[in-house]
C-alpha positions as CSV (number, residue, x, y, z in Angstrom):
1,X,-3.1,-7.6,-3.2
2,X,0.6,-7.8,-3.3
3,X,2.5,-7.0,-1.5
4,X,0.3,-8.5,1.5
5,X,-1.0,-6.6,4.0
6,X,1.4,-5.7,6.8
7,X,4.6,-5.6,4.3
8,X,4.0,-2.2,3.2
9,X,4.9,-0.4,6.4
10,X,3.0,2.0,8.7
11,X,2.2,5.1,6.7
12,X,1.9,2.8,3.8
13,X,-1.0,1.1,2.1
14,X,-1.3,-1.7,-1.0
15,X,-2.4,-0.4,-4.0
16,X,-2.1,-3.3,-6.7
17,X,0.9,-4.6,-7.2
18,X,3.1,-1.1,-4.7
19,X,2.8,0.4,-1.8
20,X,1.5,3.7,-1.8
21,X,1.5,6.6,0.8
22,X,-1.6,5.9,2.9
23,X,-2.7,9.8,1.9
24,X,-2.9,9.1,-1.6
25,X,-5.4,7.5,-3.3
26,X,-5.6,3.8,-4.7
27,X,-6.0,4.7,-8.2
């Protein structure tokens, strides 16, 4: 996944290729 994990920020997860909220969902 890019970006790797770590780079997206606390409240943040990967989701493909962004960084999404880690309350939504990885569509």
């Amino acid at each position: 996944c890019t970006p790797p994990d770590g780079a997206c920020g606390f409240h943040y997860h990967c989701c493909s290729k962004f960084c999404i909220t880690v309350s939504s969902t990885c569509n």
